[in-house]
N, C-alpha and C positions, 0 to 999 in steps of 0.2 A: 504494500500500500504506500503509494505515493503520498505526500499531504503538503500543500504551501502553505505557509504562512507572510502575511501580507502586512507588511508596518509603511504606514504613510510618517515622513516626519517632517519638523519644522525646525530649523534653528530661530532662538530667542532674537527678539527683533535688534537689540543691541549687544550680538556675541554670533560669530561663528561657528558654533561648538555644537555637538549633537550628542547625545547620550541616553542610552535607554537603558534602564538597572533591571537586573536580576529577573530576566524572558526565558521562562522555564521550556527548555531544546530537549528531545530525545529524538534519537533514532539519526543515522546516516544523511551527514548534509551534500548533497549530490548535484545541487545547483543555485545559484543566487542570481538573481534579476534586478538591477537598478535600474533605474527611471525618474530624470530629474523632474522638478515640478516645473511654476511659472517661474520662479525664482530660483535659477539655476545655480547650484554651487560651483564651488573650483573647478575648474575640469582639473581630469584624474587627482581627488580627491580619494581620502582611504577608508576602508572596512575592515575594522577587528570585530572579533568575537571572542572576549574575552572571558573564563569564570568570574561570577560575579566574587566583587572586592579584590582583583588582584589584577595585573597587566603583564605578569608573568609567562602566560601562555596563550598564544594568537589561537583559536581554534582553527582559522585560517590557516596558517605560519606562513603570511605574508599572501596567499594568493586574492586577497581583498587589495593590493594594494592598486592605487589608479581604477578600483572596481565605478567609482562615482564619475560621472562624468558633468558635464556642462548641459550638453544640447544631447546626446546622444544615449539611447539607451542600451545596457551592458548584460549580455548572458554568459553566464562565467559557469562553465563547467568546473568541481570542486573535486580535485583528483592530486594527492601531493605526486609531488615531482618524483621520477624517478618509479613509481609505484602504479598499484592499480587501484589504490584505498580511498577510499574518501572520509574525511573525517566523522569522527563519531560525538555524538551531543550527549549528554544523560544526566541533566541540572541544570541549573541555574546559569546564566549566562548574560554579559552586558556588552552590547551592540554601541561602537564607539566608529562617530566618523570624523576624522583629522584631515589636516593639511587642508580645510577651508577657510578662506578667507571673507566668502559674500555672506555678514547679517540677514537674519531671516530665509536662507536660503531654505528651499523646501525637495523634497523628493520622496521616491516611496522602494522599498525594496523590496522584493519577495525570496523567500528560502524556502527552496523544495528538501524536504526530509523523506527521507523512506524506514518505513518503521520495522 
């Protein structure tokens, strides 16, 4: 069973910064979809997936990086390098987007899990 989950977001109208705490993930992340809003952020702007409360461990490791775009939207097959694995979710997890620079910028992302 395939299953997306669909986060629309907003950066705060005076701050670049995006943050979503503690987005309870299970099961195999197999693909992500970005799609900027009207209010486009940085092009290639970044996606971690980090256990919630620590920055230690990309769930990614680095394949979110340049996932956000300006104008264009992103299908990222999620397969570490080298491997045929995709990473695995099972808890708690906070969705961190960097390296933008445009206030209020908006956009929505989707994560297909397979459970």
């Amino acid at each position: 069973t395939i299953r997306a989950l669909k986060i629309v977001w907003t950066c705060p109208a005076a701050a670049a910064t995006w943050e979503l705490d503690s987005l309870g993930l299970y099961g195999e992340l197999i693909s992500l979809y970005t799609v900027p809003g009207t209010t486009g952020p940085t092009d290639n702007s970044e996606l971690d997936i980090y256990p919630t409360g620590t920055t230690a461990a990309d769930l990614l490791q680095g394949l979110g990086e340049n996932a956000i775009d300006n104008a264009t939207a992103n299908d990222i097959n999620i397969i570490y390098t080298g491997t045929s694995n995709h990473p695995v979710a099972c808890g708690f997890y906070d969705l961190v987007i960097t390296n933008n620079s445009v206030n209020a910028a908006t956009g929505t992302i989707i994560l297909f899990l397979r459970a």
